[in-house]
Backbone as ProteinMPNN parsed JSONL, in Angstrom:
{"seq_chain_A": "XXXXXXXXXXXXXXXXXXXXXXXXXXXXXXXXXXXXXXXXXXXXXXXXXXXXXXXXXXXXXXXXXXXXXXXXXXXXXXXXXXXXXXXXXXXXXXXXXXXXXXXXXXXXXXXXXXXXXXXXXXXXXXXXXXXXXXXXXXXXXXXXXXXXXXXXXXXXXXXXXXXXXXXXXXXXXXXXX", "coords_chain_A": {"N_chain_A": [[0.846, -1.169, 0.0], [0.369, 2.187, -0.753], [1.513, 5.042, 0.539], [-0.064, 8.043, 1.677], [-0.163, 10.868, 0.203], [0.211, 14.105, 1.754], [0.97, 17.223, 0.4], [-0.019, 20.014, 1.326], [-0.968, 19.468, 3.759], [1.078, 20.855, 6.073], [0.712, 23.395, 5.903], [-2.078, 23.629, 6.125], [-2.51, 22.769, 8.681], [-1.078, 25.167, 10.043], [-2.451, 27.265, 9.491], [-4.808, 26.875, 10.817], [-4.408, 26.618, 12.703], [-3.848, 28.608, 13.348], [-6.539, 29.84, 13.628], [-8.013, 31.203, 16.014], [-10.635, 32.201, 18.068], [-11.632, 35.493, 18.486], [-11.057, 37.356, 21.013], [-13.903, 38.736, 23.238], [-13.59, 41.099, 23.984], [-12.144, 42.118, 21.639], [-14.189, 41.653, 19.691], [-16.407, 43.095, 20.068], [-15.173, 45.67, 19.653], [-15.268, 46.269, 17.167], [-16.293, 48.368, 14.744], [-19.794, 48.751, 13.806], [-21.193, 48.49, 10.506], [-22.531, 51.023, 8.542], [-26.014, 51.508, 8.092], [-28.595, 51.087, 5.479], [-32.037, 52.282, 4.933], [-33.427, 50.733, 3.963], [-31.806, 48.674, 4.013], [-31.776, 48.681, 7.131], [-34.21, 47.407, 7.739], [-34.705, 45.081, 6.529], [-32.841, 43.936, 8.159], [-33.82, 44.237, 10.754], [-35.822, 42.736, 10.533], [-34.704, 40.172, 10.508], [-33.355, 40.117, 12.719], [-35.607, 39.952, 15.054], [-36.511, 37.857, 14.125], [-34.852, 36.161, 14.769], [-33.762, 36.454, 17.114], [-35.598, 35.273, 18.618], [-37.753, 37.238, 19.514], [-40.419, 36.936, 18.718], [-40.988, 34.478, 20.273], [-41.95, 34.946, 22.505], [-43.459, 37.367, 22.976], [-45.487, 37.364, 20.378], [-48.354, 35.885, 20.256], [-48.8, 32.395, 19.726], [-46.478, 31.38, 18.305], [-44.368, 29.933, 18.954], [-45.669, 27.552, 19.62], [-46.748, 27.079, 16.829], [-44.08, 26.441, 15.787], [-43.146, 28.878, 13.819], [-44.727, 29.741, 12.438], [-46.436, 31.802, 12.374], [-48.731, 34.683, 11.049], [-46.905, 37.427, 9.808], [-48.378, 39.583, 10.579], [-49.328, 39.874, 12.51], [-47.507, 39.382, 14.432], [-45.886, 40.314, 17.718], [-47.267, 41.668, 19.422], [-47.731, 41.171, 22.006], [-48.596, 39.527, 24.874], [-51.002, 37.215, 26.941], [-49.706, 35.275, 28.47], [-48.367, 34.415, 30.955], [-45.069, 34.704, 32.94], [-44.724, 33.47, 35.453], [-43.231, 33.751, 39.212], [-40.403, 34.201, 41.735], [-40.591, 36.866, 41.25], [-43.258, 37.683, 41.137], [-45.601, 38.346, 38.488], [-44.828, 38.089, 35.204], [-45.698, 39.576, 32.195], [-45.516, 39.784, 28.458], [-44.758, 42.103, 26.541], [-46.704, 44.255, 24.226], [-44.81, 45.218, 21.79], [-45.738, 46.371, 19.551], [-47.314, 48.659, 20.032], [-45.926, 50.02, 21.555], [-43.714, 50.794, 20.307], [-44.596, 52.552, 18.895], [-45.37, 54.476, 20.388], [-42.915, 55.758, 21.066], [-39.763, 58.01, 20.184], [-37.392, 57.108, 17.495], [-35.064, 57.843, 18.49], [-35.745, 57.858, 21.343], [-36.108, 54.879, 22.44], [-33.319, 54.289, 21.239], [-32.112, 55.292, 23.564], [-33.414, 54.295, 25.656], [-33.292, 51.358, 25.063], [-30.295, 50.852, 25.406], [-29.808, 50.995, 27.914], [-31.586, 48.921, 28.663], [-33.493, 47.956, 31.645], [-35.018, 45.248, 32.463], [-37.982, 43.119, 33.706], [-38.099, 39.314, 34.638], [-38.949, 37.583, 32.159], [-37.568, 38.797, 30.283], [-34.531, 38.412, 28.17], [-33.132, 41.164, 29.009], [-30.427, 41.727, 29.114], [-29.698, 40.829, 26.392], [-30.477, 42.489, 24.791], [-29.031, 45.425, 25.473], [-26.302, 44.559, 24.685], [-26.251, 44.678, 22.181], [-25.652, 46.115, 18.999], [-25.517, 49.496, 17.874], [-26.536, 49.661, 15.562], [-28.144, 47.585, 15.285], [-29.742, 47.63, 17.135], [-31.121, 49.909, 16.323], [-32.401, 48.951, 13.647], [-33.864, 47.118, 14.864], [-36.121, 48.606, 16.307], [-36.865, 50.11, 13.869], [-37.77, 48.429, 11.957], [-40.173, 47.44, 13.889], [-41.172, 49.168, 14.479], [-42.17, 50.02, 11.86], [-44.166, 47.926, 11.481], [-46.162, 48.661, 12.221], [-48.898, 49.646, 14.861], [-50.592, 47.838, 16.686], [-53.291, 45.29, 17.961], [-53.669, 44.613, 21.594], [-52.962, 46.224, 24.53], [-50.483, 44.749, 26.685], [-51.274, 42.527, 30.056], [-51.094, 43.871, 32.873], [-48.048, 43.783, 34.7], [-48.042, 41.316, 37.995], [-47.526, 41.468, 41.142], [-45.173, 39.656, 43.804], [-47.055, 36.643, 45.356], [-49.052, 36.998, 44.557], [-51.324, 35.213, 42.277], [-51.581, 34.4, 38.914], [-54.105, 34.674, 36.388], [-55.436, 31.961, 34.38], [-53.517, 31.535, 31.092], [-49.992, 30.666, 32.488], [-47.004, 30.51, 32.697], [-45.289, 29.003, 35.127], [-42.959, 28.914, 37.259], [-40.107, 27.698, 39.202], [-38.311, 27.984, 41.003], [-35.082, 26.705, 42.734], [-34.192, 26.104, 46.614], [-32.375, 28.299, 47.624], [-28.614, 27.343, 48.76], [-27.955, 26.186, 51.812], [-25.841, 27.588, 54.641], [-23.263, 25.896, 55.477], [-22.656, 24.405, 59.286], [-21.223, 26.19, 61.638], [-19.943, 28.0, 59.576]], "CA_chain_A": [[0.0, 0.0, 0.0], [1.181, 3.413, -0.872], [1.206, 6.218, 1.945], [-0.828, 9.493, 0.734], [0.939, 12.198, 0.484], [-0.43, 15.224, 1.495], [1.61, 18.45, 0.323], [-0.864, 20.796, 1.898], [-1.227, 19.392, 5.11], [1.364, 21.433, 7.134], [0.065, 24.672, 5.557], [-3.335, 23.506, 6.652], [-2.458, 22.949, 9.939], [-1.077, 25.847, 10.889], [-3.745, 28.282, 8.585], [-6.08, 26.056, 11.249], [-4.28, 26.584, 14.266], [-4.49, 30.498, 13.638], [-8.046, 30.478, 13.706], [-8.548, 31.257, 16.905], [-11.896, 32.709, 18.523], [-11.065, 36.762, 18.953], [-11.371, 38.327, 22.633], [-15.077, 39.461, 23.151], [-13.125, 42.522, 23.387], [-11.811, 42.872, 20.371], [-15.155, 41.815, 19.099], [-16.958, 44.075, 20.528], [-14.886, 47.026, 19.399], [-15.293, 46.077, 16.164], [-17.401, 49.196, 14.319], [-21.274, 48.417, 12.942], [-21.522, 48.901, 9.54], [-24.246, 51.977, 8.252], [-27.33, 50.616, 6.952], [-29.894, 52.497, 4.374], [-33.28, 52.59, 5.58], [-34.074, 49.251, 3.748], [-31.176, 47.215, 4.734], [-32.487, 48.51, 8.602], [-35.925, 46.959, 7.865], [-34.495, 43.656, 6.682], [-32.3, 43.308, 9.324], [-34.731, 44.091, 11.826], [-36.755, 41.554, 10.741], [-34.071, 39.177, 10.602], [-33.042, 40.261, 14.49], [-36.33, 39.768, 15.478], [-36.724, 36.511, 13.653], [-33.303, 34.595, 15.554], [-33.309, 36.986, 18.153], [-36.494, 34.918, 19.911], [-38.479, 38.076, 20.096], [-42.109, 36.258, 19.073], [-41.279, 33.433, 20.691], [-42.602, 35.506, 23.466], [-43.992, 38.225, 22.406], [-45.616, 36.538, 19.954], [-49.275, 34.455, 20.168], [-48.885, 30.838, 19.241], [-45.393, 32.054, 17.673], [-43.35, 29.129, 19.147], [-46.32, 26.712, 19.229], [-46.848, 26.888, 15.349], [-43.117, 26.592, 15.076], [-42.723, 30.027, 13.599], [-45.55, 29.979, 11.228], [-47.822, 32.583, 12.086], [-48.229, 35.465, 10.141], [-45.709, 38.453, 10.186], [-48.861, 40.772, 10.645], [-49.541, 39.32, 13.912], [-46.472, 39.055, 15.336], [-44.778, 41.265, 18.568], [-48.433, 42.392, 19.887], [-47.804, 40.903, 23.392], [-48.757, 38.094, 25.015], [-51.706, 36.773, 27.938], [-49.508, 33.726, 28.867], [-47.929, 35.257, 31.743], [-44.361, 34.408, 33.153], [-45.138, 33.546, 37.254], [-42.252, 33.467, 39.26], [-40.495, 34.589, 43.146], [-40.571, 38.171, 41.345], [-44.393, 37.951, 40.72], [-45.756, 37.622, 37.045], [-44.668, 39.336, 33.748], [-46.475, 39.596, 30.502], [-44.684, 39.822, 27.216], [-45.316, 43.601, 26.177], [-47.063, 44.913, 22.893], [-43.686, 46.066, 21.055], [-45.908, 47.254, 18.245], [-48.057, 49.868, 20.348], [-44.52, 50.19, 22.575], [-42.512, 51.868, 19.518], [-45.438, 53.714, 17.788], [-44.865, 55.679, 21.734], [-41.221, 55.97, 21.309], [-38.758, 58.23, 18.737], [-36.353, 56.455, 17.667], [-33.76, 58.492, 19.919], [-35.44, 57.702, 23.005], [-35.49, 53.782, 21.664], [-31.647, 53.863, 21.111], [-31.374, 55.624, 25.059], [-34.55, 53.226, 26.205], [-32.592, 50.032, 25.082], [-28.913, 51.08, 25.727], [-29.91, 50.588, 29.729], [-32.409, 48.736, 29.241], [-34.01, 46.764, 32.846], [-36.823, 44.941, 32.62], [-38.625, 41.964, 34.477], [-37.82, 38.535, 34.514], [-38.206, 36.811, 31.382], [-36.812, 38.836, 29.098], [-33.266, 39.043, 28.471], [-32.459, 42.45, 28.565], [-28.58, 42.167, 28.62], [-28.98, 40.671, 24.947], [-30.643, 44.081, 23.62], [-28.067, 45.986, 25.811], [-25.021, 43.999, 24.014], [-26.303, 44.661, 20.986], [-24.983, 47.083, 18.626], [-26.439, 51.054, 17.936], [-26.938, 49.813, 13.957], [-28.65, 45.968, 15.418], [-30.838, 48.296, 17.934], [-31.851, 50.819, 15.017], [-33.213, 47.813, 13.337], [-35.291, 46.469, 15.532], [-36.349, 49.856, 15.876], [-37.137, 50.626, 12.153], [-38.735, 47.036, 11.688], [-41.365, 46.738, 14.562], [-41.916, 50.688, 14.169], [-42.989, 50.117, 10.386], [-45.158, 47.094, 11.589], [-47.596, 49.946, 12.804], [-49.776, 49.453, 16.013], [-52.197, 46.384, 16.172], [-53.419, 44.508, 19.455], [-54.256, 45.407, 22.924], [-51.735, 46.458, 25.646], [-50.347, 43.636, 27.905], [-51.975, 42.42, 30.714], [-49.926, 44.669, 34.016], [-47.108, 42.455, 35.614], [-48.508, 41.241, 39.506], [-46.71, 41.598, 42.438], [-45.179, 38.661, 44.044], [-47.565, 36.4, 46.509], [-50.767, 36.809, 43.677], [-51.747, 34.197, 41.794], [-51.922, 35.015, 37.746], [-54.959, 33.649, 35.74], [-54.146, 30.846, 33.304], [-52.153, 30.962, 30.497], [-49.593, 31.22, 32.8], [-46.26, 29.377, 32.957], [-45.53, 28.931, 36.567], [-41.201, 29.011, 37.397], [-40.288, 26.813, 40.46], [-36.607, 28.058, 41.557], [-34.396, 25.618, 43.719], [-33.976, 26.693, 47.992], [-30.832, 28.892, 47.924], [-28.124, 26.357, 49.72], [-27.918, 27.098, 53.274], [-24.393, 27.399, 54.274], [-22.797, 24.566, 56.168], [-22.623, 23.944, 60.258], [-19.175, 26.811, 61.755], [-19.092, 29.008, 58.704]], "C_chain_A": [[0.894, 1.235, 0.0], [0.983, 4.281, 0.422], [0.577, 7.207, 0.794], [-0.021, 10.378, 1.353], [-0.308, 13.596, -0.083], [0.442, 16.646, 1.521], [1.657, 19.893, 1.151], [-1.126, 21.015, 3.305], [-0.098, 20.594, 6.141], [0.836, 22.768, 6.908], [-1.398, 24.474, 6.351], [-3.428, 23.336, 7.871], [-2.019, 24.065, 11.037], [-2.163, 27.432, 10.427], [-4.964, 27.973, 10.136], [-5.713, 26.631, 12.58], [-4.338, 28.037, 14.909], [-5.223, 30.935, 13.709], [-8.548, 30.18, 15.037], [-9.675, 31.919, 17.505], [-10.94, 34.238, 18.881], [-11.745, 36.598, 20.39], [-13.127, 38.776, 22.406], [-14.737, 41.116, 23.463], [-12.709, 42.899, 22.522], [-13.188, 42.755, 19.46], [-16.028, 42.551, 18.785], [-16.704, 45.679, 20.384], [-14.825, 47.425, 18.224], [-16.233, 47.095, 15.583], [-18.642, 48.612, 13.431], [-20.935, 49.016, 11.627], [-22.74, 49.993, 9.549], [-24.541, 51.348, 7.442], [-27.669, 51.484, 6.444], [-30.868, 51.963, 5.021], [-33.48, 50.862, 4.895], [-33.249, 48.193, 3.951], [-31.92, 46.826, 6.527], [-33.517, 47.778, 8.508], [-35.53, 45.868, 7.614], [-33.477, 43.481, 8.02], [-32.332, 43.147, 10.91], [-35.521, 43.387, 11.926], [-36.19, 40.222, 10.756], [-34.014, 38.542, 12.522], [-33.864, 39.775, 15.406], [-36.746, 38.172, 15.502], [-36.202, 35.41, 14.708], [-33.261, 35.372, 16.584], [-34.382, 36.127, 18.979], [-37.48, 35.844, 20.507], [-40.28, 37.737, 19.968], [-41.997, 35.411, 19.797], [-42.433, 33.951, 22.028], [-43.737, 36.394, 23.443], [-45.052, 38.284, 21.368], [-46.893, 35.245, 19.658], [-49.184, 33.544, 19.626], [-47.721, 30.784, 18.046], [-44.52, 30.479, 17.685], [-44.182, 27.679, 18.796], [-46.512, 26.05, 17.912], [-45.515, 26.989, 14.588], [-42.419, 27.734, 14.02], [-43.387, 30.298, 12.5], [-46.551, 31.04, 10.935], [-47.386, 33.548, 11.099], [-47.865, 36.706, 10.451], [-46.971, 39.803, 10.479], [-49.742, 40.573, 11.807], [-48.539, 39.514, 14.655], [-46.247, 40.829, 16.286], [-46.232, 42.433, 19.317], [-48.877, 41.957, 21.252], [-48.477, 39.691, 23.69], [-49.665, 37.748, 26.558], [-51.255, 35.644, 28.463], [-48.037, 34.503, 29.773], [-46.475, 34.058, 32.386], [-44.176, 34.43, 34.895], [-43.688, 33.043, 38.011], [-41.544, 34.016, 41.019], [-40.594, 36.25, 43.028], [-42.108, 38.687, 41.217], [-44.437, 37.474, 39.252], [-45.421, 38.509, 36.153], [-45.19, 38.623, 32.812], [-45.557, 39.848, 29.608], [-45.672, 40.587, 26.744], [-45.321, 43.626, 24.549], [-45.943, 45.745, 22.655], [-44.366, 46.731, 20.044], [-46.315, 48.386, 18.957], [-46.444, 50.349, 20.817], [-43.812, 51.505, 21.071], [-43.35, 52.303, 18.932], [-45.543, 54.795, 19.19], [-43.412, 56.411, 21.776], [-40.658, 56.399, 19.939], [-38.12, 57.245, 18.724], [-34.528, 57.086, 18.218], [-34.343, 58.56, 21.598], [-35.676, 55.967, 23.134], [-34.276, 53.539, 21.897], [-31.575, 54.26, 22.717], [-32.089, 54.753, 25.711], [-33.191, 51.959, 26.262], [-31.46, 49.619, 24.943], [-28.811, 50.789, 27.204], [-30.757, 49.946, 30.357], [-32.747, 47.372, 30.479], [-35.096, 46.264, 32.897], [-36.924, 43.264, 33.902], [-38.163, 40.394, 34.087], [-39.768, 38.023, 33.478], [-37.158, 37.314, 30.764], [-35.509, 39.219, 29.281], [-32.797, 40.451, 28.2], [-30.8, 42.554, 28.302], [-28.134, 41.452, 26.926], [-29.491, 42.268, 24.02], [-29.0, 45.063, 24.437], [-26.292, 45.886, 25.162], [-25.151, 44.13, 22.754], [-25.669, 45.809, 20.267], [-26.012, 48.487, 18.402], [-27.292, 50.13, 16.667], [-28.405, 48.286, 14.475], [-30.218, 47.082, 15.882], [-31.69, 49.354, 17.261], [-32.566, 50.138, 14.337], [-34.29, 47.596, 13.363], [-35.971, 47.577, 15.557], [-37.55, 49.93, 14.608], [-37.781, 49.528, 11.907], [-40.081, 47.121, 12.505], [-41.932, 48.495, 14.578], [-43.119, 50.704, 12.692], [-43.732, 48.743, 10.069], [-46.757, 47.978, 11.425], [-48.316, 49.156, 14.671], [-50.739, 48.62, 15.831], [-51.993, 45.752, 17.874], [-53.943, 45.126, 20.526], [-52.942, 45.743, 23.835], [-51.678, 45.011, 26.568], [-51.052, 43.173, 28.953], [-50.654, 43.122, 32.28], [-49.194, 43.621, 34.893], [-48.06, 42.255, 36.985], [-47.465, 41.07, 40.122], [-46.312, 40.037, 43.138], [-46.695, 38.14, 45.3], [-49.0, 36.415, 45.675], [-50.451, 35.873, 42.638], [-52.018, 34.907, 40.335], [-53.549, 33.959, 37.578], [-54.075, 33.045, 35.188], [-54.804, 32.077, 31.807], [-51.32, 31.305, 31.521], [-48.356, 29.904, 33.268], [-45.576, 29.616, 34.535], [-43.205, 28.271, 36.435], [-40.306, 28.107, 39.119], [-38.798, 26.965, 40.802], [-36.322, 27.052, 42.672], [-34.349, 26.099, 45.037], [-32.662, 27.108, 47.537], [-29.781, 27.798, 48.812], [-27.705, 27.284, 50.652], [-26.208, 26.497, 53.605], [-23.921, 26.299, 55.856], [-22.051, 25.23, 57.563], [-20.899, 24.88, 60.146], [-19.169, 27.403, 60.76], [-19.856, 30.468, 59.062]], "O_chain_A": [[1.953, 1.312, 0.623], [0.139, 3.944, 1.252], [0.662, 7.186, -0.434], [0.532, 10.577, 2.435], [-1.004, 13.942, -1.038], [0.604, 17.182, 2.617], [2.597, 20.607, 1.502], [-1.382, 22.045, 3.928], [-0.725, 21.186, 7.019], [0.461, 23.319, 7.943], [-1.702, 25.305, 7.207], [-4.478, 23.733, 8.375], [-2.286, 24.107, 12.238], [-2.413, 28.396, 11.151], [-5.825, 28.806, 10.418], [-6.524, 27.043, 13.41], [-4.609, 28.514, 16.011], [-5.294, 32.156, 13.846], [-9.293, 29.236, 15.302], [-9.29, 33.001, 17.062], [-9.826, 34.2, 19.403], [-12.694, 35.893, 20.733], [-13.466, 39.14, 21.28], [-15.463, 42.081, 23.223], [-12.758, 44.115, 22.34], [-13.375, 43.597, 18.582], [-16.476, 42.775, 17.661], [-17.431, 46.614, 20.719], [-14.468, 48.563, 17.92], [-17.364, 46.75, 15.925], [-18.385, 48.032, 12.376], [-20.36, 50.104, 11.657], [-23.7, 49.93, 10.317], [-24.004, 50.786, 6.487], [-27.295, 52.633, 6.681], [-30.563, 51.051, 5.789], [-33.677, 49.925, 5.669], [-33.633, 47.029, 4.064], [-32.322, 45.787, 7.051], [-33.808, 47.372, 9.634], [-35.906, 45.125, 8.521], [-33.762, 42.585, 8.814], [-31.681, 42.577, 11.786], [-36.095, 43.137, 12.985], [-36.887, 39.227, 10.957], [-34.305, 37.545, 13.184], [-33.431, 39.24, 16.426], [-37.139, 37.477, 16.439], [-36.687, 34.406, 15.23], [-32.419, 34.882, 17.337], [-34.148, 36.185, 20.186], [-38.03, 35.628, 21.587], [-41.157, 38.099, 20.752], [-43.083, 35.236, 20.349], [-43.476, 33.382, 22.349], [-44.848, 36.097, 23.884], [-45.659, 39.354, 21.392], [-46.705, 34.147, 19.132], [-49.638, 33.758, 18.502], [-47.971, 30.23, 16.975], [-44.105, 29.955, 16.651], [-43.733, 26.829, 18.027], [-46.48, 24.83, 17.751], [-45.4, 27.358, 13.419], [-41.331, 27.522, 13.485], [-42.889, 30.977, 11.602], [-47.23, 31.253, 9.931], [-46.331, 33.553, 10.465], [-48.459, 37.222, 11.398], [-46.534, 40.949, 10.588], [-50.821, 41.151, 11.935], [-48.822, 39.911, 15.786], [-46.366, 41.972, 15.844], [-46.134, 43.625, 19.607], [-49.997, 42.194, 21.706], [-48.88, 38.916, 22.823], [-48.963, 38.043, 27.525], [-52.079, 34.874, 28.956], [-47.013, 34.975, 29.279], [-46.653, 32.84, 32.358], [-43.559, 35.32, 35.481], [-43.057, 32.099, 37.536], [-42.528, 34.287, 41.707], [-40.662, 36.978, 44.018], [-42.32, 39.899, 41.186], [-43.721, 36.599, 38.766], [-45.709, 39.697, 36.3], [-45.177, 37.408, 32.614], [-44.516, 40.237, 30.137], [-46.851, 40.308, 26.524], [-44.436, 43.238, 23.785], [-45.912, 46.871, 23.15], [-43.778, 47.683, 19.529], [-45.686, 49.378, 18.59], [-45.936, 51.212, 20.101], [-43.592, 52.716, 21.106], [-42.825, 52.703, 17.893], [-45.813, 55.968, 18.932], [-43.024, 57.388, 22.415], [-40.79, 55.772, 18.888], [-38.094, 56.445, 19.659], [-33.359, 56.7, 18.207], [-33.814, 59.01, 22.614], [-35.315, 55.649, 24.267], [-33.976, 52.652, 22.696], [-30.876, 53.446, 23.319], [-31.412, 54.214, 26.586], [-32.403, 51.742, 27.183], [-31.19, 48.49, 24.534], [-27.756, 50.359, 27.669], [-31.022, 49.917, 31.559], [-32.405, 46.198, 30.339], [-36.104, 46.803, 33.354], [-36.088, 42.688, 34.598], [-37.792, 40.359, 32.914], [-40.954, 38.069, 33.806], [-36.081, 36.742, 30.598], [-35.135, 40.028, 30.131], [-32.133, 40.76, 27.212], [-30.172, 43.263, 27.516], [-27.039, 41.436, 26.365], [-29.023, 42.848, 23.041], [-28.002, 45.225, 23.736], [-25.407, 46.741, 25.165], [-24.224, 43.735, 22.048], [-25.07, 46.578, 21.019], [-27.187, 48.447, 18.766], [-28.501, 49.92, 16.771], [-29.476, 48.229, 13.871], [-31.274, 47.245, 15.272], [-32.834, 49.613, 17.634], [-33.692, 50.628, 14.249], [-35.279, 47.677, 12.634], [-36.673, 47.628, 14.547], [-38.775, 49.806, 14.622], [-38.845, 49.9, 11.412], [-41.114, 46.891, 11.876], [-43.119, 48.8, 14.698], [-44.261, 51.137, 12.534], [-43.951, 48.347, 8.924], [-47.83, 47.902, 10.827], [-47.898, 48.169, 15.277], [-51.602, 48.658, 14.954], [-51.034, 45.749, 18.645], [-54.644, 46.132, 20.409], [-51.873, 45.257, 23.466], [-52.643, 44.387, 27.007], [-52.132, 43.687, 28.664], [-49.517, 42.678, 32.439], [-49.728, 42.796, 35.634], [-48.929, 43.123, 37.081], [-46.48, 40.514, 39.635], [-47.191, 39.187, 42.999], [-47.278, 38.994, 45.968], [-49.985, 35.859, 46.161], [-49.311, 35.798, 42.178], [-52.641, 35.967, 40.392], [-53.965, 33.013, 38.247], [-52.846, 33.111, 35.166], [-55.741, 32.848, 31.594], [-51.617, 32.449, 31.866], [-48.559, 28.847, 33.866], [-45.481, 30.798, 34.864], [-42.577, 27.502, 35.707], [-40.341, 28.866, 40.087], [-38.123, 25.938, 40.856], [-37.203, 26.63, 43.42], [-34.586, 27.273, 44.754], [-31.878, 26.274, 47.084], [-30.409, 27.358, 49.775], [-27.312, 28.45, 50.6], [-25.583, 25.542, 53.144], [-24.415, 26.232, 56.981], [-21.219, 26.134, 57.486], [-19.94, 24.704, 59.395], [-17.976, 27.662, 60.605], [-19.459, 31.515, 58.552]]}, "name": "protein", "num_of_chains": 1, "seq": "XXXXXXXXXXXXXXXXXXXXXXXXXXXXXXXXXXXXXXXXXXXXXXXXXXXXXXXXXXXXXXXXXXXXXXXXXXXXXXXXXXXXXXXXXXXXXXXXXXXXXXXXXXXXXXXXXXXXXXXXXXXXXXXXXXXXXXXXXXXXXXXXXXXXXXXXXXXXXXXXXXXXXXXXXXXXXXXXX"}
C-alpha cells in the first residue's frame, strides 16, 4: 500500500491553528456597519426573527413553530411568566414603539431593565446599527393589538395561560461558617 501524500497538510495545519476565537473585546470594538433605511428593515426583521423576540412576544409564535403570520407578530402576550418576582407579561412592542422616537429607543434600550423573562442584557449587548433595526422594523409594523396584561406583584396568583417558574432553595451554608 502506498502512503498518501499530502503536500498541503502542514500549511493547513497551521492556517487552522491560527483560527482562533477573537477576545469578546476585540469583538466588541469592532465598528457596525451603516445601513440604508431598507437594509435597517431587513435586518430588523431578521433580528427579530433569531433573536427569539415572538417566541414571546408573539401568540402561538413558538407553538406553530414560527408559522404565524408576520402581521400578527410582537403584539404581546396573555400567557404570563409567574415566578419569586411575581408575574410578567410579554409587552405589545408594536403599540410600545409607535410611543417611542427612535432616539429615546436607542437611550430606552442602551440601559435597558426589565422583568424577569426577558433578556435584557442581549438588547443591551447589541450594537447602535442591530438596535436601530429592531427599531425601524417593529416601528414600520404599525400598532395592532391590545396592551399587555400589568405584571402582579409577588404572593398573587396570575390567571391561566400562565407558565408557573419553580426556583431551587438557595443552599444554606454549612454547620461553623
Amino acid at each position: 500500500m502506498r502512503p498518501i501524500r499530502l503536500p498541503m497538510f502542514p500549511a493547513l495545519v497551521l492556517a487552522l491553528a491560527a483560527c482562533q476565537p477573537a477576545s469578546p473585546r476585540v469583538v466588541a470594538a469592532l465598528p457596525a456597519p451603516s445601513l440604508s433605511d431598507a437594509d435597517l428593515l431587513a435586518r430588523g426583521e431578521y433580528l427579530v426573527r433569531i433573536g427569539g423576540c415572538n417566541d414571546c412576544h408573539t401568540p402561538g409564535y413558538a407553538e406553530s413553530g414560527g408559522t404565524v403570520a408576520r402581521d400578527t407578530w410582537l403584539v404581546g402576550s396573555p400567557m404570563g411568566f409567574h415566578g419569586p418576582w411575581g408575574t410578567t407579561y410579554p409587552s405589545n412592542l408594536r403599540l410600545r414603539m409607535q410611543q417611542l422616537t427612535e432616539a429615546q429607543w436607542m437611550e430606552y434600550s442602551a440601559s435597558l431593565r426589565t422583568r424577569p423573562m426577558m433578556p435584557d442584557f442581549a438588547v443591551r449587548a447589541m450594537s447602535e446599527d442591530d438596535r436601530r433595526a429592531i427599531y425601524r422594523f417593529v416601528h414600520a409594523l404599525g400598532a395592532a393589538g391590545q396592551p399587555a396584561p400589568e405584571a402582579l406583584p409577588p404572593g398573587k396568583t396570575p390567571p391561566a395561560p400562565y407558565l408557573g417558574l419553580v426556583l431551587p432553595a438557595a443552599p444554606q451554608a454549612a454547620a461553623g461558617q
